[in-house]
C-alpha positions as CSV (number, residue, x, y, z in Angstrom):
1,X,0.0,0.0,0.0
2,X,1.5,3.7,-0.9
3,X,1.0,5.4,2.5
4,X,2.0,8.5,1.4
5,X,-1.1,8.4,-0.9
6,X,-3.0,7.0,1.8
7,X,-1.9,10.1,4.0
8,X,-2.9,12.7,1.6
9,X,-6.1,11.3,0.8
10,X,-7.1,11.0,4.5
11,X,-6.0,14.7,4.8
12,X,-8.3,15.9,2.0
13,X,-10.9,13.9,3.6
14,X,-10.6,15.6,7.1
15,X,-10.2,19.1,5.4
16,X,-13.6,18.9,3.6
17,X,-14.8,17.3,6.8
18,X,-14.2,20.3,8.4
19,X,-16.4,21.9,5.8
20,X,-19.4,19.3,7.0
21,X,-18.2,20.0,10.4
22,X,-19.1,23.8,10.1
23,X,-22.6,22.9,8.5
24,X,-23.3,20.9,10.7
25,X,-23.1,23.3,13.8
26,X,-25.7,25.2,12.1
27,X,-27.9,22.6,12.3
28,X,-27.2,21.3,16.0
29,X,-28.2,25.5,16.9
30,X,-31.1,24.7,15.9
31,X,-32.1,22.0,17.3
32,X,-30.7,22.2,20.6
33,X,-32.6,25.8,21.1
34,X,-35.6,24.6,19.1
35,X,-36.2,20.6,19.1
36,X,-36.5,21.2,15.5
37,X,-34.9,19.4,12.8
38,X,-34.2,21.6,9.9
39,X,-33.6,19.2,7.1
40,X,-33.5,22.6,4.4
41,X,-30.0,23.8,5.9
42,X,-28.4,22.8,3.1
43,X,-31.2,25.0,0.9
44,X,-29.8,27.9,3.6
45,X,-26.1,27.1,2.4
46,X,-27.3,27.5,-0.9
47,X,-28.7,30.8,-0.5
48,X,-25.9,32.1,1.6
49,X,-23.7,31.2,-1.5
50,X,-26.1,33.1,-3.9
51,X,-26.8,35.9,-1.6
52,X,-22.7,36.8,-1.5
53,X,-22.9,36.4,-5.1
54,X,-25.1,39.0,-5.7
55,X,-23.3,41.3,-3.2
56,X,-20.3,40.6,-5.2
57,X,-20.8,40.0,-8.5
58,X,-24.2,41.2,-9.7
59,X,-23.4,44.4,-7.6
60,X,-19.8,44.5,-7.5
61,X,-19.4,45.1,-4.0
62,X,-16.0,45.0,-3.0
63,X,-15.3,41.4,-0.4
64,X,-14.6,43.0,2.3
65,X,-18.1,44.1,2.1
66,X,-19.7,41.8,-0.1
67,X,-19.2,39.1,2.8
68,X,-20.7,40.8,5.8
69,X,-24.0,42.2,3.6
70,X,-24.5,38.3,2.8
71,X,-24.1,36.8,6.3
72,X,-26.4,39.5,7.7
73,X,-29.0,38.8,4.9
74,X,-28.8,35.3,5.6
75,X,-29.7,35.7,8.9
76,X,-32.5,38.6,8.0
77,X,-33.6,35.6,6.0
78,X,-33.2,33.0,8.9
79,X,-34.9,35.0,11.4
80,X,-37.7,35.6,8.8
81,X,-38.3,31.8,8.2
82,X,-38.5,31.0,12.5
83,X,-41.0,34.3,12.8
84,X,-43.5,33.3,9.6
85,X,-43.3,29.7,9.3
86,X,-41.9,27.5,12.2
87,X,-43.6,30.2,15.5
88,X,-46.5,29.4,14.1
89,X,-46.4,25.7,14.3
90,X,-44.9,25.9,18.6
91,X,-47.1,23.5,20.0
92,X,-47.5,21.1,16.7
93,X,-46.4,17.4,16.4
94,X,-42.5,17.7,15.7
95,X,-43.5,15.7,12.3
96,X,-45.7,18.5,11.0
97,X,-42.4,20.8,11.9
98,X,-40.2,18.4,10.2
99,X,-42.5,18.1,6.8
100,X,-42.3,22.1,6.7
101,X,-38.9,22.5,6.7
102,X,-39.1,19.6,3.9
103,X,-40.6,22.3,2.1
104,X,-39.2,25.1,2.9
105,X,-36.0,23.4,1.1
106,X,-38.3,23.3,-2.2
107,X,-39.4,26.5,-2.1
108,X,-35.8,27.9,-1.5
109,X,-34.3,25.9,-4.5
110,X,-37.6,27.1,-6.4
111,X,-36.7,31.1,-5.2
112,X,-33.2,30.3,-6.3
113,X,-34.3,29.1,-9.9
114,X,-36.4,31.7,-10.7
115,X,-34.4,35.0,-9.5
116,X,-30.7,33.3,-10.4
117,X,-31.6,30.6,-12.9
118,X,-31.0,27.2,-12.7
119,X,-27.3,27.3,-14.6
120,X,-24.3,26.8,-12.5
121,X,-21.7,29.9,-11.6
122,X,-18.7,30.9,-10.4
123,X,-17.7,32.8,-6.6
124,X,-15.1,35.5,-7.2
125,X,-11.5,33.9,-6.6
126,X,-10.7,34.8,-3.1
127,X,-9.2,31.9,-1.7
128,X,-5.5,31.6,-2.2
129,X,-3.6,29.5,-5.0
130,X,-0.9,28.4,-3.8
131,X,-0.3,24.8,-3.2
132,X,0.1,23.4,0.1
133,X,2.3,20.7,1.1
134,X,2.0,19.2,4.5
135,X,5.1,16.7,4.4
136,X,5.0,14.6,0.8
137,X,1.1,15.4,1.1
138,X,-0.1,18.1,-1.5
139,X,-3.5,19.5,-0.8
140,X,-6.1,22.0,-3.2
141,X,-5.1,25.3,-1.5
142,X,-8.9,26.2,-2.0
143,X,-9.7,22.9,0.0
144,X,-7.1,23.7,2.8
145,X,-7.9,27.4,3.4
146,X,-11.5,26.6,3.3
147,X,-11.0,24.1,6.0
148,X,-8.9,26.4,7.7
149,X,-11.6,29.1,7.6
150,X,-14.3,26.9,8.5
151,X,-12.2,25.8,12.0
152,X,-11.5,29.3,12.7
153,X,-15.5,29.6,12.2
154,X,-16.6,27.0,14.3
155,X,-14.0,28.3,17.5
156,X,-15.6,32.1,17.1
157,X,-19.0,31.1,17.2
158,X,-18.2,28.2,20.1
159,X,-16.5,31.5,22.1
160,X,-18.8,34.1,21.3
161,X,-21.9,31.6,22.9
162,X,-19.8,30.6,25.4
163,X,-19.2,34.0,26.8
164,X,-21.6,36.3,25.5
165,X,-25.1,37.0,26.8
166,X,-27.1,36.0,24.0
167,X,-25.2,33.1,23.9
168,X,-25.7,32.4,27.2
169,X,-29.6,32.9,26.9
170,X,-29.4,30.5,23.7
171,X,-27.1,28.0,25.9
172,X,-30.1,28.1,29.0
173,X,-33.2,27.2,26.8
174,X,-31.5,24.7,24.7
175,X,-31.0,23.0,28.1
176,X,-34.8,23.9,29.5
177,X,-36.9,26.0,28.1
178,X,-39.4,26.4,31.2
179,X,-36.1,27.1,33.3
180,X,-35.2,29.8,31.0
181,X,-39.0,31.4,31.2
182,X,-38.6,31.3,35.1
183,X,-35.6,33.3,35.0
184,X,-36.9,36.0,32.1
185,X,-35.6,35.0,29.4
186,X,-37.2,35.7,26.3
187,X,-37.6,32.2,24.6
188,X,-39.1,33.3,21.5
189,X,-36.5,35.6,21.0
190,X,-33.8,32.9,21.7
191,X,-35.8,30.8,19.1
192,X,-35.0,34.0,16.7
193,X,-31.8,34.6,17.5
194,X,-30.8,30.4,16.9
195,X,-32.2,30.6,13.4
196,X,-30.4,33.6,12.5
197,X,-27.1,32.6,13.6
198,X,-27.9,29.3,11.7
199,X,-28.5,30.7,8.9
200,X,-25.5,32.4,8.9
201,X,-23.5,29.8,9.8
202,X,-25.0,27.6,6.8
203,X,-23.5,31.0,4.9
204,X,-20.3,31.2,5.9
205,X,-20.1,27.3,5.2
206,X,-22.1,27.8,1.4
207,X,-19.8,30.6,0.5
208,X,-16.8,28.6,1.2
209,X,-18.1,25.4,-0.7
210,X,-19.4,27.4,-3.4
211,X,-15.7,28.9,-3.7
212,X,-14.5,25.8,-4.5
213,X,-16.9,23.8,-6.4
214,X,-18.9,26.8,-7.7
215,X,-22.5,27.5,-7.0
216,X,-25.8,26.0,-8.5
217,X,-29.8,25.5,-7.5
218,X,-28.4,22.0,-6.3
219,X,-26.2,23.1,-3.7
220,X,-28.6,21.3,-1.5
221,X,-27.7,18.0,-1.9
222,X,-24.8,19.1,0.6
223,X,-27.2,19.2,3.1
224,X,-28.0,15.4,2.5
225,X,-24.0,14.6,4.2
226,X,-24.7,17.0,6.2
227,X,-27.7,15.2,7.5
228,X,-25.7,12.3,8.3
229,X,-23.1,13.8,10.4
230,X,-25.7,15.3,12.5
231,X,-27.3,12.2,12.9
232,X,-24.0,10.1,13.5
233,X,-22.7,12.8,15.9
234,X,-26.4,13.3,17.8
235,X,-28.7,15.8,16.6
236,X,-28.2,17.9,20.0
237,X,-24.0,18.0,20.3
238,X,-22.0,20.3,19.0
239,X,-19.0,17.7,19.7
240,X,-21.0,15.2,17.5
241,X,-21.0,17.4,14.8
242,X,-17.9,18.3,14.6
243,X,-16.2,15.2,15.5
244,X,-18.9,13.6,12.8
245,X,-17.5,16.1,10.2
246,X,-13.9,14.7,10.3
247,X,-15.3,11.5,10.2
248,X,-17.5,11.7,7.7
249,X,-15.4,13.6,5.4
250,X,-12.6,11.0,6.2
251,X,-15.0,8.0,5.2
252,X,-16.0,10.2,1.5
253,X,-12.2,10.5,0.7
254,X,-11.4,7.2,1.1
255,X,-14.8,5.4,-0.6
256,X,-14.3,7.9,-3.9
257,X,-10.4,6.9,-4.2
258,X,-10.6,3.5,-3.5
259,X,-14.1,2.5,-4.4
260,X,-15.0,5.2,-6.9
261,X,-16.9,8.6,-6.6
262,X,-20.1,6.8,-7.0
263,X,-20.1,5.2,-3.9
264,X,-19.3,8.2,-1.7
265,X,-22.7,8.8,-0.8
266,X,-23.8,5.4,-0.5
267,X,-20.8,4.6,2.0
268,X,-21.7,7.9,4.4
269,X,-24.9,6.4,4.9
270,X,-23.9,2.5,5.6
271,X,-22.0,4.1,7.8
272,X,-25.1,5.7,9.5
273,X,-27.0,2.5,9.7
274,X,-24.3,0.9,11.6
275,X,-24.4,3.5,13.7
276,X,-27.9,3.8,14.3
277,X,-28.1,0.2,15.0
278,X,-25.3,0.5,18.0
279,X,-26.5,3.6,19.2
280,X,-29.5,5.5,17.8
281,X,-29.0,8.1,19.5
282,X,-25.5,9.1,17.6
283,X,-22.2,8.7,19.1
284,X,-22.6,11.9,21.2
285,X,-26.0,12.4,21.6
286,X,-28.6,12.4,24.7
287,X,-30.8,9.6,24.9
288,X,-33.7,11.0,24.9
289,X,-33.9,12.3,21.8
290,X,-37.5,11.9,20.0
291,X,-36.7,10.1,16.4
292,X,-39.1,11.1,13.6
């Protein structure tokens, strides 16, 4: 067996894992603060990616401004979504909640089509070129530095909840929600604030993706490995996720080199059925989590 090729592989696997990894922790935000499972986050990466596209390209806003215009749209849009379509339904069986955001995700690809068509373009080159070598191991720069960006990411947003008030507001209802109404908290607002900063999570993580592989109304389909981490990690932890991300991504590398890119897909999610059948409540997950 070449290790070396073994070693690079695995590295491109855990560097686009990291990429799943940030998606990912949009979803668990979510659902830790909500109880609800968003299965249209990848339809929010999407838009994130077309949203910074129109900043940037169709208005030629310079980056340094195109990106902060498209995060805070994104979570205009994210807050917009919990407020009309997902308040309403507080209350409702979580299945009813669940088959909304199943459409929601339609709808959003169907927005997409008919403002940006349904034909496939480019992000402005931002990323660096250069080639990265880590030992013998040569990785896409656009891969690494995406990866890169997406840890960085994921430790801002784990210290700015971690320390700041909203944060700890969010942190408090995800645990108990009637706790958090005793003490004053505003839960609706928390239920707000979660879908924003999900969305524009899902944004950061949709303009990165769509730097590398370019942008298109089927962006969503990310969603679908996303989906799996979330569910291998446990829907409610953030360590899932993340430590799901590496894992997934690791498991894609290695299926599309040595089984062929076809089989990607179908080897993320034999790997979910095993889990499921040894714990089905993911590897980090609480038990008592309600399964649609």
């Amino acid at each position: 067996m070449d290790w070396a090729y073994l070693f690079e592989i695995s590295l491109t696997g855990i560097a686009g894992g990291g990429l799943y990894a940030l998606a990912a922790l949009a979803f668990v935000m979510v659902y830790k603060a909500t109880r609800v499972v968003n299965i249209a986050i990848g339809e929010l990466l999407m838009m994130g990616a077309y949203l910074f596209f129109t900043f940037a390209v169709t208005l030629a806003f310079p980056l340094w401004l195109a990106v902060p215009a498209a995060l805070l749209a994104s979570g205009l849009l994210g807050a917009l979504i919990e407020r009309t379509i997902i308040r309403p339904l507080l209350g409702e069986p979580p299945i009813s909640v669940f088959m909304v955001t199943v459409g929601l995700g339609s709808v959003l690809v169907g927005l997409v089509e008919m403002i940006w068509t349904a034909d496939q373009r480019r992000l402005p080159e931002w990323l660096p070129n250069k080639p990265v070598m880590i030992g013998e191991a040569f990785l896409a720069p656009k891969v690494f530095y995406g990866a890169l960006l997406s840890v960085v990411m994921i430790a801002a947003v784990l210290a700015v909840f971690r320390y700041w008030r909203g944060g700890v507001a969010l942190r408090a209802t995800a645990s108990d929600q009637t706790a958090a109404y005793s003490v004053g908290i505003n839960v609706p607002r928390v239920f707000s604030l979660a879908w924003a900063v999900s969305a524009m999570i899902a944004a950061v993580s949709g303009i990165i993706v769509g730097s590398i592989g370019g942008i298109s109304s089927s962006m969503g389909v990310f969603g679908l490995s996303v989906l799996v981490v979330v569910i291998v990690g446990g829907l409610d932890s953030v360590l899932g996720a993340l430590v799901g991300g590496l894992f997934i991504g690791l498991v894609e590398a290695l299926a599309g080199t040595y089984l062929g890119g076809e089989y990607k897909l179908l080897a993320t999610f034999i790997v979910l059925v095993l889990v499921l059948m040894v714990r089905p409540y993911g590897l980090f997950g609480t038990h008592e989590i309600e399964r649609l």
